[in-house]
C-alpha positions in Angstrom: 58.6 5.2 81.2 58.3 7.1 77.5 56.0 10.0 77.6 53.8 8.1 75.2 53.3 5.5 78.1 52.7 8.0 81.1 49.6 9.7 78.9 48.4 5.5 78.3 48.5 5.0 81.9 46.6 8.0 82.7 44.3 7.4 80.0 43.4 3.8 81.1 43.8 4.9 84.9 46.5 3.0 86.4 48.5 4.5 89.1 51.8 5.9 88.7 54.4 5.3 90.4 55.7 8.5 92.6 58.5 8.6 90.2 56.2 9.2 87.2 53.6 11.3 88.8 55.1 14.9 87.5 57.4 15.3 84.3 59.7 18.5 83.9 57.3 21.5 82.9 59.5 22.8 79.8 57.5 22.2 76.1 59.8 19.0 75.8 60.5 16.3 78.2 63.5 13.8 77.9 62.2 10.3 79.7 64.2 7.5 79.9 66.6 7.9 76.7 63.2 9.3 74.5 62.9 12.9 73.9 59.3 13.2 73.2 57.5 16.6 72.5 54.2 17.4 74.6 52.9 19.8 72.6 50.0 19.2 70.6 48.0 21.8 68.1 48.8 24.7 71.0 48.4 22.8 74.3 51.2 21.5 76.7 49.0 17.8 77.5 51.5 16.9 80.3 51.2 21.0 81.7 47.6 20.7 81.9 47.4 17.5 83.4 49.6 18.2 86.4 47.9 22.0 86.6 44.9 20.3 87.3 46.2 18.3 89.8 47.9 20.8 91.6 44.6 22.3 92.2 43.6 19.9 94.8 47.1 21.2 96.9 45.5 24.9 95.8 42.1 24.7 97.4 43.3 22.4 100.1 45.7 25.8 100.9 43.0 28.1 100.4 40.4 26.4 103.0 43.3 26.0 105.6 44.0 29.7 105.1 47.8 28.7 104.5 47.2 30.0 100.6 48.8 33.7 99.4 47.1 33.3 96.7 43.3 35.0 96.0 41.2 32.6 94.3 37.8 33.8 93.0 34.7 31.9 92.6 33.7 33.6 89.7 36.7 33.3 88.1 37.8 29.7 89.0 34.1 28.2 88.2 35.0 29.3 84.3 36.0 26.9 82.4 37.8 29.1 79.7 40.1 31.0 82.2 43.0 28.3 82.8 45.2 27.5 79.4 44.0 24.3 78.9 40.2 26.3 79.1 41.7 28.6 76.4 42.7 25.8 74.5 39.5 24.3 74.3 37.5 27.5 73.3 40.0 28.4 70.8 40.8 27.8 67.3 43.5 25.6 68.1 40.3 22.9 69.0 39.4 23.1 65.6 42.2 20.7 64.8 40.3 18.0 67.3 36.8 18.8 67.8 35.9 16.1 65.4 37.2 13.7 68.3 34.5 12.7 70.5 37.5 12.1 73.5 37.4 16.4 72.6 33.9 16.5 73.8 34.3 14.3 76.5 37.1 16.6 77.9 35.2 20.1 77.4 32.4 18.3 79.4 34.2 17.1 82.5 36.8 20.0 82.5 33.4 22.4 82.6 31.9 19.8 85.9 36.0 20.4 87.2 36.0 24.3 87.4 32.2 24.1 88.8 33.3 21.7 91.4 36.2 23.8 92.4 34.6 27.0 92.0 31.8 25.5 94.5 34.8 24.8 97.1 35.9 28.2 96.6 32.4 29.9 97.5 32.0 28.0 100.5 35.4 29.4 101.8 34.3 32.8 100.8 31.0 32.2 103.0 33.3 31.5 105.9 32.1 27.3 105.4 35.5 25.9 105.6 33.9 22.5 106.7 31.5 22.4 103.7 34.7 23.3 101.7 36.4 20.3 103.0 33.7 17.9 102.7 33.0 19.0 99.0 37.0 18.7 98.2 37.5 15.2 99.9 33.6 13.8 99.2 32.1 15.9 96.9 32.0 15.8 92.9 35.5 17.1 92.9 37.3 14.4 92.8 35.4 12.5 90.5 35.5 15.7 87.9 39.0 16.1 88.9 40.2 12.5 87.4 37.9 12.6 84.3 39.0 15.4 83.2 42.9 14.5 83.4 41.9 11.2 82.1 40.3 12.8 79.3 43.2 15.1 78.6 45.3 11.1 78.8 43.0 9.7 76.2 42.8 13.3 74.3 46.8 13.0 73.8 46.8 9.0 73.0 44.1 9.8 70.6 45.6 12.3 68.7 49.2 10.6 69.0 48.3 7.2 68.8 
């Protein structure tokens, strides 16, 4: 599958297959026989995509106490802390803000570090049961996949 295609299939939410679920994390990636850049005005689009899906496996960790890692609710509930956040509030943005898939993604990214941050707080309260039930039934999810659906349709957008 070209790069091209794995953003399209993200963007119009098919499943990938297993295979195409996580590209090498370098600036370039070679797929297939295409060498494709992923780096767009500043932002790695494949990086942020699988950083924000590694955060389920993150806060899953965390609530099971199996994480090293301190995360902070007032730190994870930003949504200008991670690079793709950056990204967004930067100047580099000033090269898609006219896009209204831009908009879209500053929105559910926002909802995604809320969500998360919410999970976070309840571990810090000692809820690890309200933790689990906002990860797995909460708003998470739902912010979780828009907003790597919108960096998908951010990517076609702009590449397309």
């Amino acid at each position: 599958m070209s790069l091209f295609g794995w953003f399209k299939n993200i963007a119009e939410e098919k499943p990938l297959a297993p295979q195409d679920s996580a590209l090498s994390s370098s600036t370039s990636a070679t797929v297939g026989a295409i060498h494709e850049t992923k780096m767009v005005h500043g932002l790695d689009f494949v990086g942020a995509i699988e950083a924000h899906r590694n955060w389920k496996i993150r806060l899953k960790n965390h609530i099971s106490g199996l994480s090293h890692e301190h995360l902070d609710h007032a730190v994870i509930c930003k949504d200008n802390q991670c690079a793709l956040g950056k990204w967004i509030y930067s100047d580099a943005a000033i090269f898609v803000s006219h896009l209204p898939s831009f908009h879209e993604l500053k929105d559910s990214h926002a909802k995604f570090h809320s969500a998360a941050g919410e999970i976070v707080e309840a571990v810090s309260k000692k809820q690890p049961e309200k933790a689990l039930q906002l990860l797995n039934e909460g708003e998470y999810n739902t912010h979780s996949s828009r907003t790597q659906t919108q960096i998908a349709r951010l990517f076609v957008q702009i590449n397309g």
